[in-house]
C-alpha positions in Angstrom: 108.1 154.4 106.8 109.0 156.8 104.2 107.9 156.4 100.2 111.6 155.2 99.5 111.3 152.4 102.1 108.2 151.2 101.1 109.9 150.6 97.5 112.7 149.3 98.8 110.0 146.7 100.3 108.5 146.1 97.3 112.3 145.9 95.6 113.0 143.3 97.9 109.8 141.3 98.1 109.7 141.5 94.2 113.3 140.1 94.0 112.6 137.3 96.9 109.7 136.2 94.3 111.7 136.1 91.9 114.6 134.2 93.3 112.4 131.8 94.5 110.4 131.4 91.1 113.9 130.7 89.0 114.9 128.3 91.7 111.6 126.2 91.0 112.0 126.4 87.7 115.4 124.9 87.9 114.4 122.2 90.1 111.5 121.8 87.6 113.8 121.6 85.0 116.3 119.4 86.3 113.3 116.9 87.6 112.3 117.2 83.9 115.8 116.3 82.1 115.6 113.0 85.0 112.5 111.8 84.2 113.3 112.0 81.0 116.9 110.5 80.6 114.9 107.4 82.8 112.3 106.9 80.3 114.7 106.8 77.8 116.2 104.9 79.6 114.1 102.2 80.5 112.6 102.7 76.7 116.5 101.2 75.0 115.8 98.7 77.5 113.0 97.0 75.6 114.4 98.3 72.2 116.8 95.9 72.2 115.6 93.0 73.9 112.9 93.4 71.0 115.3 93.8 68.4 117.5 91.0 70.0 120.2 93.2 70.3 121.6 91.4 73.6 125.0 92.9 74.5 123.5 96.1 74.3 120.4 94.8 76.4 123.0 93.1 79.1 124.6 96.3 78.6 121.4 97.8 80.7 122.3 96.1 84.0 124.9 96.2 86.7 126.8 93.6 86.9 125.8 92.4 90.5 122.2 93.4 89.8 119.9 90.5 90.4 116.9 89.5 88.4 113.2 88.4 90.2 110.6 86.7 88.9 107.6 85.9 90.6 105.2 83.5 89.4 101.4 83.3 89.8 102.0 80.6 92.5 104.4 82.8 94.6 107.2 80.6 93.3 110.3 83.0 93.1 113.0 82.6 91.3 115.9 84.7 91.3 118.9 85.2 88.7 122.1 86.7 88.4 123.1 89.4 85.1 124.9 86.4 83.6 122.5 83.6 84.1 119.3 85.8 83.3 120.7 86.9 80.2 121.7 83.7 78.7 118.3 83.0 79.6 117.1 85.5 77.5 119.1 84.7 74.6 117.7 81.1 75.0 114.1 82.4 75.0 114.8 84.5 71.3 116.3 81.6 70.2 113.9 78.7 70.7 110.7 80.9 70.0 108.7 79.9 66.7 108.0 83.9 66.0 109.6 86.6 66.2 109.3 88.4 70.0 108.9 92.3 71.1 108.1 93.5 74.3 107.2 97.0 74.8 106.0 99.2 77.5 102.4 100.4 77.9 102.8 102.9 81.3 105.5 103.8 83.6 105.6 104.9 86.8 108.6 106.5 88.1 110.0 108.0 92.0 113.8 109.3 91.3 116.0 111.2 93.2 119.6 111.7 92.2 121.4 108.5 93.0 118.0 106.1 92.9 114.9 105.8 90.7 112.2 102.9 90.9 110.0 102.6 88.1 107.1 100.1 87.9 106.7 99.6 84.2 103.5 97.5 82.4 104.2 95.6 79.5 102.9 93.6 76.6 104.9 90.7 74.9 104.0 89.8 71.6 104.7 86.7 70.5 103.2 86.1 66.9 99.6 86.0 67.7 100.1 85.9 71.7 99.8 88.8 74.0 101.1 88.3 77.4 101.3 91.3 80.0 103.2 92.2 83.2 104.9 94.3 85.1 108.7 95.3 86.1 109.7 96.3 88.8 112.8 98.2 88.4 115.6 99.5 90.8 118.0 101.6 89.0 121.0 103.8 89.8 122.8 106.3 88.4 126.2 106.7 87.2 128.9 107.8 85.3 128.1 106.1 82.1 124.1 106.5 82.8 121.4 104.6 84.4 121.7 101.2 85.2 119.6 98.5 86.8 120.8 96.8 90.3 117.2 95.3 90.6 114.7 93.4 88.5 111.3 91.9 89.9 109.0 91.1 87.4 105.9 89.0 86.9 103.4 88.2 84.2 99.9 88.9 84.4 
């Protein structure tokens, strides 16, 4: 092998490194943007619940998404958007203090169509701390993420 193949080797190999370093990067990145358009995500979700801003909060679901919750007995109960969100209104409405919910971790598995994210909570309620966890299904789509399934319980 002359001198001129051996850089043309190392032209290539360089280059192949390279390629391969910008297309990780761009992967990175576009894993990055996800993650973080999901958080947010997930983040307006809670917003306005705790700010009682409930069109915008309904606004978060499908409209065929369905809404779990499991209770400390097993007992499920499961909800449509409609009937789990008048539910919620109902809860702001008949509570003595103020309400806000907020999430304490996140864990989140996307890919491009699907993301689950198991979110702990804390509900304050005046002097009352309750915890939990959702579990969320969401999807993505033209006008953002939204959620198709809800399971959540309380600690």
């Amino acid at each position: 092998m002359t001198s001129a193949d051996h850089r043309l080797c190392r032209f290539v190999s360089t280059g192949a490194i390279l390629a391969l370093v910008l297309l990780l990067t761009s992967c990175t990145k576009s894993a990055n943007a996800d993650e973080a358009a999901v958080r947010s995500f997930l983040e307006s979700y809670f917003s306005t619940w705790s700010v009682q801003m409930m069109d915008r909060y309904g606004e978060c679901f499908d409209p065929r998404a369905r809404i779990t919750y499991v209770g400390k007995d097993g007992m499920v109960q499961t909800d449509g958007v409609t009937d789990f969100l008048h539910g919620q209104k109902l809860a702001h409405a008949q509570s003595k203090v103020p309400m806000s919910e907020s999430p304490t971790e996140m864990k989140i598995t996307y890919d491009s169509r699907v993301t689950i994210a198991s979110v702990r909570w804390k509900l304050t309620k005046g002097s009352e701390i309750v915890t939990g966890t959702d579990c969320f299904t969401l999807i993505k789509t033209e006008k953002g993420w939204k959620i198709i399934s809800l399971v959540f319980y309380n600690d």
